[in-house]
C-alpha positions as CSV (number, residue, x, y, z in Angstrom):
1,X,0.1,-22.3,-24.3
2,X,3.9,-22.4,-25.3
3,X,4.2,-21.3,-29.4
4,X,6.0,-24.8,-30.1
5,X,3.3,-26.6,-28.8
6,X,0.6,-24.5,-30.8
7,X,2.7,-24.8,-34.0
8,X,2.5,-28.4,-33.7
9,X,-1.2,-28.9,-33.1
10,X,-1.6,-26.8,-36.3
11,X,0.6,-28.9,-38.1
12,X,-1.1,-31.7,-36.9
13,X,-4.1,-30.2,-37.6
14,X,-3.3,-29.5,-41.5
15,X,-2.2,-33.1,-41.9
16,X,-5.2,-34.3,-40.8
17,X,-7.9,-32.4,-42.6
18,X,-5.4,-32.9,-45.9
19,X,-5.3,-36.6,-45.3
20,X,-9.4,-37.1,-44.6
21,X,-10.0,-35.1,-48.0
22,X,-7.4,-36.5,-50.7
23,X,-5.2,-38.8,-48.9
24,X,-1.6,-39.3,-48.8
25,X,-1.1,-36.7,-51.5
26,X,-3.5,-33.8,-49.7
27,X,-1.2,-34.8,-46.2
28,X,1.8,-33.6,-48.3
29,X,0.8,-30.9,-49.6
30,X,-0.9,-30.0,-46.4
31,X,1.6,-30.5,-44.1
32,X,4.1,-28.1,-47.0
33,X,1.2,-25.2,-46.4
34,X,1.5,-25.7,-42.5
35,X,5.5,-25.4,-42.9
36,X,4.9,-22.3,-44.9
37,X,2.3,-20.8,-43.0
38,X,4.9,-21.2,-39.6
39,X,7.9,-19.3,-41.4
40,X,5.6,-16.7,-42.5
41,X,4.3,-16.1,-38.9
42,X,8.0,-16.3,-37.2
43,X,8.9,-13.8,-40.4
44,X,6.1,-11.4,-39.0
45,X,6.9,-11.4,-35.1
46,X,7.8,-7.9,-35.5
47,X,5.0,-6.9,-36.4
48,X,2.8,-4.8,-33.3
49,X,-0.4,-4.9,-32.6
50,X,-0.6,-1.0,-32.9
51,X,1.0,-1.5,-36.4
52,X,-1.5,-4.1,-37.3
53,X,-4.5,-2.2,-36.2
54,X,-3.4,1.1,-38.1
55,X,-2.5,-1.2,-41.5
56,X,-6.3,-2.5,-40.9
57,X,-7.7,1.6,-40.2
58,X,-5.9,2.3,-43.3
59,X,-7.4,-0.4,-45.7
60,X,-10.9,0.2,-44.6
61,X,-10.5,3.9,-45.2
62,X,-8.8,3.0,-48.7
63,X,-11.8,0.9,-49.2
64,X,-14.5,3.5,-48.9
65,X,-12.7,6.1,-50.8
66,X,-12.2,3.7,-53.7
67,X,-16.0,2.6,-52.9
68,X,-16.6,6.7,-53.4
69,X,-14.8,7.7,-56.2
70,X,-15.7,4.4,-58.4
71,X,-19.6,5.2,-57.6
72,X,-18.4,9.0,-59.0
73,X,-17.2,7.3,-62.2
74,X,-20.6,5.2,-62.6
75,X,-22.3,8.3,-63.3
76,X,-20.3,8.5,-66.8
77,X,-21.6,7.1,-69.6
78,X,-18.9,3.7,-70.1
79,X,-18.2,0.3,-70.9
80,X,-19.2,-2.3,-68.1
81,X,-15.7,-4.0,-68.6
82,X,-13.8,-0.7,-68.6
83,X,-15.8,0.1,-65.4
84,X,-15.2,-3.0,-63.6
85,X,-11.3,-2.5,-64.3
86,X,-11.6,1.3,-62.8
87,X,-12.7,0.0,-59.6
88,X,-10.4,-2.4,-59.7
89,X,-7.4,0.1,-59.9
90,X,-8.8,2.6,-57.6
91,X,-9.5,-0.1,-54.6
92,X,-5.8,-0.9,-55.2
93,X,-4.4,2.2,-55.4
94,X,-6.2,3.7,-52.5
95,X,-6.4,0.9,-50.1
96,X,-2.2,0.7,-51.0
97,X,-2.1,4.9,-50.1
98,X,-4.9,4.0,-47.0
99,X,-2.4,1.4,-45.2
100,X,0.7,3.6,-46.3
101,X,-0.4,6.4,-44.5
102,X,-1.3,4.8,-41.5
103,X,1.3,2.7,-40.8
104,X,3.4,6.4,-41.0
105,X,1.1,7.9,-38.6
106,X,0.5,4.9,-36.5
107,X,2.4,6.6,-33.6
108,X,0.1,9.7,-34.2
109,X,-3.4,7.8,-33.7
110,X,-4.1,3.9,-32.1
111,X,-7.3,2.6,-32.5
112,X,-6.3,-0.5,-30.2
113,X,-8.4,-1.2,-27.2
114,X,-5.7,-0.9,-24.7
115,X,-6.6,2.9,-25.5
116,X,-9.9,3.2,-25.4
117,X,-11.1,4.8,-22.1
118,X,-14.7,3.8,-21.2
119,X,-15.9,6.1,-18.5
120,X,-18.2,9.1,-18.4
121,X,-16.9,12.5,-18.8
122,X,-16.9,13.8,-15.4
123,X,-14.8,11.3,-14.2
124,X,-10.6,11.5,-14.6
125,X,-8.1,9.0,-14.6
126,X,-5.4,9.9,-13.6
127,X,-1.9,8.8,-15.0
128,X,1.5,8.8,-14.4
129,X,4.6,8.0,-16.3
130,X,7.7,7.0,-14.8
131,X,10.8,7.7,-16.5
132,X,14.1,6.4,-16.0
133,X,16.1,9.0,-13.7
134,X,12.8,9.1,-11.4
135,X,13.5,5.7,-11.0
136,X,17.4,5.4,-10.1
137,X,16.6,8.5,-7.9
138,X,14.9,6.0,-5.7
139,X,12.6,8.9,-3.6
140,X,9.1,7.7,-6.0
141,X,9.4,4.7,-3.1
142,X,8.8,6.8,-0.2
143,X,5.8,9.3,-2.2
144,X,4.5,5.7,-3.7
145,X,4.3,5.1,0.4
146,X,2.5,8.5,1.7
147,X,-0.1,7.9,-1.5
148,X,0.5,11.5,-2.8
149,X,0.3,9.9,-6.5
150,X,-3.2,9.3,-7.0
151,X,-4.2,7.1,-10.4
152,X,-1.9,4.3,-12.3
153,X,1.6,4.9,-12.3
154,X,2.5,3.4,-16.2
155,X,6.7,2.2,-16.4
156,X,7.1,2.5,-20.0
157,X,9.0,-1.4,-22.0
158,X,11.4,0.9,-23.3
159,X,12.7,2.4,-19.8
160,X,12.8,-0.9,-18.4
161,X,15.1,-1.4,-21.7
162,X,17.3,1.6,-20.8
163,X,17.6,0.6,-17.3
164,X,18.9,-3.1,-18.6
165,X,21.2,-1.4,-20.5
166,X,22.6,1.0,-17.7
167,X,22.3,-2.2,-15.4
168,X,24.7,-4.1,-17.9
169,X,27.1,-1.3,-18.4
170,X,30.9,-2.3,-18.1
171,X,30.9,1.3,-16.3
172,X,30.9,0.9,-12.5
173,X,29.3,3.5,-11.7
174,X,26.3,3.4,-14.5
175,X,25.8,-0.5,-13.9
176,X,25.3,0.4,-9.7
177,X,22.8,3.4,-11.0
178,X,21.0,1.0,-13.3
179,X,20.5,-2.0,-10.9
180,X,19.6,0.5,-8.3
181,X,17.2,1.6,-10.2
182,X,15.6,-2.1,-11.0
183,X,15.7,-2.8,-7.0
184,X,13.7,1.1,-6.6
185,X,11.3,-0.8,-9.2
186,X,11.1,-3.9,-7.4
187,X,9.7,-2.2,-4.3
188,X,7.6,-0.3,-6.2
189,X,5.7,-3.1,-7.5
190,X,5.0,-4.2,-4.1
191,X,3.5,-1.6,-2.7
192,X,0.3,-2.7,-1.8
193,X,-2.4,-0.4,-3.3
194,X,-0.3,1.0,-6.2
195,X,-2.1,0.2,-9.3
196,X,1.5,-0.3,-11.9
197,X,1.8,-0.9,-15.2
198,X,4.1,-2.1,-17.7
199,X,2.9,-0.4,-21.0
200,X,4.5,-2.4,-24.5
201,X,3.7,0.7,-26.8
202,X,7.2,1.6,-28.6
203,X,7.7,4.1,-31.0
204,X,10.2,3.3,-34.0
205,X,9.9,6.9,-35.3
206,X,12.5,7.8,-32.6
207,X,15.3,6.4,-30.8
208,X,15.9,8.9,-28.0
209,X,13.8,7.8,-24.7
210,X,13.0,11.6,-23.8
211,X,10.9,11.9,-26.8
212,X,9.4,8.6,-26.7
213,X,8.3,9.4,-23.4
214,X,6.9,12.7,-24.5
215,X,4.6,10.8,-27.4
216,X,3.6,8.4,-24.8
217,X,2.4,11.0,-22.5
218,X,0.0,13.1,-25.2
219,X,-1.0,9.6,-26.2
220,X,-2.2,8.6,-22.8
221,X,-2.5,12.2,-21.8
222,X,-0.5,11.7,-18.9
223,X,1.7,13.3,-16.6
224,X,6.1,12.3,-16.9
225,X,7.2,11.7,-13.0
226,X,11.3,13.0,-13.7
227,X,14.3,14.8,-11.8
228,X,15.7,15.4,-15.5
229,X,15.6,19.1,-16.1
230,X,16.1,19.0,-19.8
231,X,13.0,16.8,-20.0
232,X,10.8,18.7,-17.8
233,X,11.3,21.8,-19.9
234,X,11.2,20.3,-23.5
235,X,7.7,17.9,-22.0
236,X,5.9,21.2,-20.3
237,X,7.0,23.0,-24.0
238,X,4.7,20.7,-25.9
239,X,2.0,21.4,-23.1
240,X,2.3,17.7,-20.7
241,X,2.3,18.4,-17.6
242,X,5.2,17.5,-16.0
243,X,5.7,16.3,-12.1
244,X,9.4,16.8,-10.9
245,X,10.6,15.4,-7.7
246,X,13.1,18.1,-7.1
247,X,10.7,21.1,-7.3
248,X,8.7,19.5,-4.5
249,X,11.6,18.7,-2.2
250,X,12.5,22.5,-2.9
251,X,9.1,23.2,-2.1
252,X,8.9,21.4,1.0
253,X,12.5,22.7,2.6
254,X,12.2,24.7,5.8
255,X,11.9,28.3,4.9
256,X,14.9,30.3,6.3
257,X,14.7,34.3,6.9
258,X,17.4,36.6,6.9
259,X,18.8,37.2,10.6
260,X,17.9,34.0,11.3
261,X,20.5,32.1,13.1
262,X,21.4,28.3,12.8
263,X,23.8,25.9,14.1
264,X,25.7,24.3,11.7
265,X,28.8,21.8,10.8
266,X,31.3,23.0,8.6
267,X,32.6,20.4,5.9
268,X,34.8,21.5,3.1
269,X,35.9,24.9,1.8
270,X,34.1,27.1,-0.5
271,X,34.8,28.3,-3.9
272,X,35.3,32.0,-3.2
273,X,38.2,32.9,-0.5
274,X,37.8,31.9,3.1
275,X,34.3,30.6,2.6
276,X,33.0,27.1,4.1
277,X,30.5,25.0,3.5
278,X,28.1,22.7,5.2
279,X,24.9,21.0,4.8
280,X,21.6,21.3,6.7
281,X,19.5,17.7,7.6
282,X,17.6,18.1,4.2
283,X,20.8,18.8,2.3
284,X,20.8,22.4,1.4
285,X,23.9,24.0,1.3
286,X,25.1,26.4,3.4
287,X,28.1,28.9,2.5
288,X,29.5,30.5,5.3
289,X,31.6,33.8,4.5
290,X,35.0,33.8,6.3
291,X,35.3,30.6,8.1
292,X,37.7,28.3,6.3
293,X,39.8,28.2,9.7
294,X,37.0,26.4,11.3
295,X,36.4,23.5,8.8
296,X,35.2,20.7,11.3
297,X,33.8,22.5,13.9
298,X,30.0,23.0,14.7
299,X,30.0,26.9,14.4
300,X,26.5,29.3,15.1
301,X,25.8,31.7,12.0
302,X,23.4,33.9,11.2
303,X,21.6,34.1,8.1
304,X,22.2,36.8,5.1
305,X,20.6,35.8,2.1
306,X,18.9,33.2,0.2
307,X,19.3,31.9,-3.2
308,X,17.2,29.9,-5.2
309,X,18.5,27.6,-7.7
310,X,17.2,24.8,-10.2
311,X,19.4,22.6,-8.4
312,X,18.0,23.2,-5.0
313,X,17.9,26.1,-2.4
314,X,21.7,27.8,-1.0
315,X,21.8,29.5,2.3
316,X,24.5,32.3,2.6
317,X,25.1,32.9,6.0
318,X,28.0,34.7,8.2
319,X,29.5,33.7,11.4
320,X,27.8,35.2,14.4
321,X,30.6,37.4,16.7
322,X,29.4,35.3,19.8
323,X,29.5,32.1,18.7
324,X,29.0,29.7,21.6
325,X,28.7,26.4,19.4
């Protein structure tokens, strides 16, 4: 039901019980409380649901402490009135301090139901956050399609906010990247058998999306999906584990011995002297000692070394004295 429609029928509502029990007056002064009642909800639309259930945590924990230490100051020999007054302070005092505290810590602890997990304790759920460069990087399609992910894949509001906002850029380049990255999502979503989900939980406390994604993961105690290296170190740091596509594409590249020889197209020049590069089907690199002069050509070279990298795997190879290619 649309929110205009529901604030009418309230309205409506008001007037009607305010007419039946004192008349025109009552409708008035009925239909003033409605108007009031309305602004004070549209004044409160910012409020979350998390927020609202860690206010209500903290006033029932305010309410049995003040419910304790009143009962503490029974036990003294006083006045009935002065007692009365005591409990009255305390239960404001602490039920003030109760909802204080929680709404601080509300990012800390949820109490919602969205959160609570009901299943036994040999059973896992598996989940998996998607962060934003996973996304634009566009490969999550094709694992999404072999069904190596197992569990719910969760795409945080906020992402979907930071992709907008890439998506909208007056940058070329980021606004391409960003409504790249909503078509990967599209896809995504219509993958039959992929359980997704768009989570709404925010965090105010913060306004970087690395660390939001990091207090969404312990929350959910789920796993980040990223191809961001700074992120994978400062999430596997604070003990989440961490799935990053590039370590498995390293992982799964052909493994390349020395002596080995390859056939191989030569592309651009090096960065040292004379060197040449070209790439292999996957994309790893492969430097080629002393063959600037044959840039273009499909040469045969043999391999001499292996280095690994964050970014990815390079190939140093030389060029073999019979080269037929």
């Amino acid at each position: 039901m649309n929110l205009f429609f529901l604030r009418i029928l309230f309205t409506l509502g008001c007037i009607v019980i305010g007419y039946q029990g004192f008349g025109f007056t009552g409708m008035l002064f009925s239909a003033l409380a409605a108007i009031i009642m309305i602004i004070t909800e549209a004044g409160m639309r910012k409020v979350s649901v998390s927020g609202l259930s860690s206010a209500v945590f903290g006033l029932i924990l305010g309410l049995i402490m003040a419910k304790l230490v009143g009962d503490a100051f029974s036990l003294a020999a006083m006045d009935a009135l002065m007692l009365s007054r005591i409990r009255v302070g305390l239960t404001l005092v602490f039920c003030y301090l109760g909802m204080v505290m929680a709404l601080r810590g509300k990012d800390e602890f949820n109490i919602i139901i969205p959160y609570v997990r009901l299943r036994r304790q040999d059973q896992s759920q598996d989940v998996n956050i998607l962060d934003t460069s996973v996304i634009i990087d566009g490969r999550i399609v094709d694992i999404c399609k072999t069904r190596f992910l197992s569990g719910k894949i969760v795409i945080p509001k906020f992402v979907l906010r930071e992709l907008q906002q890439i998506a909208d850029s007056t940058d070329p380049i980021k606004r391409q990247r960003g409504r790249r990255g909503l078509e990967i999502l599209n896809v995504v979503q219509n993958q039959p058998g992929i359980d997704i989900i768009i989570h709404e939980q925010d965090f105010t406390t913060t306004n970087e999306v690395d660390a939001k994604l990091v207090l969404l993961a312990k929350l959910l105690e789920a796993k980040i999906l990223t191809v961001d290296f700074n992120l994978n170190r400062v999430a596997s740091i604070q003990g989440i584990k961490v799935l990053n596509i590039n370590e498995l594409a390293n992982a799964l590249k052909p493994v390349v011995f020395p002596g080995e020889e390859m056939h191989i197209k030569l592309i651009k020049e090096g960065k040292e002297h004379n060197q040449a590069v070209g790439y292999l089907d996957d994309g790893t690199m492969v430097v080629v000692e002393d063959a600037r002069k044959l840039i273009g050509q499909n040469v045969l070279v043999a391999v001499t070394s292996v280095l690994q990298t964050q970014a990815g795997r390079m190939i140093f190879t030389k060029i073999e004295k019979n080269n037929h290619a």
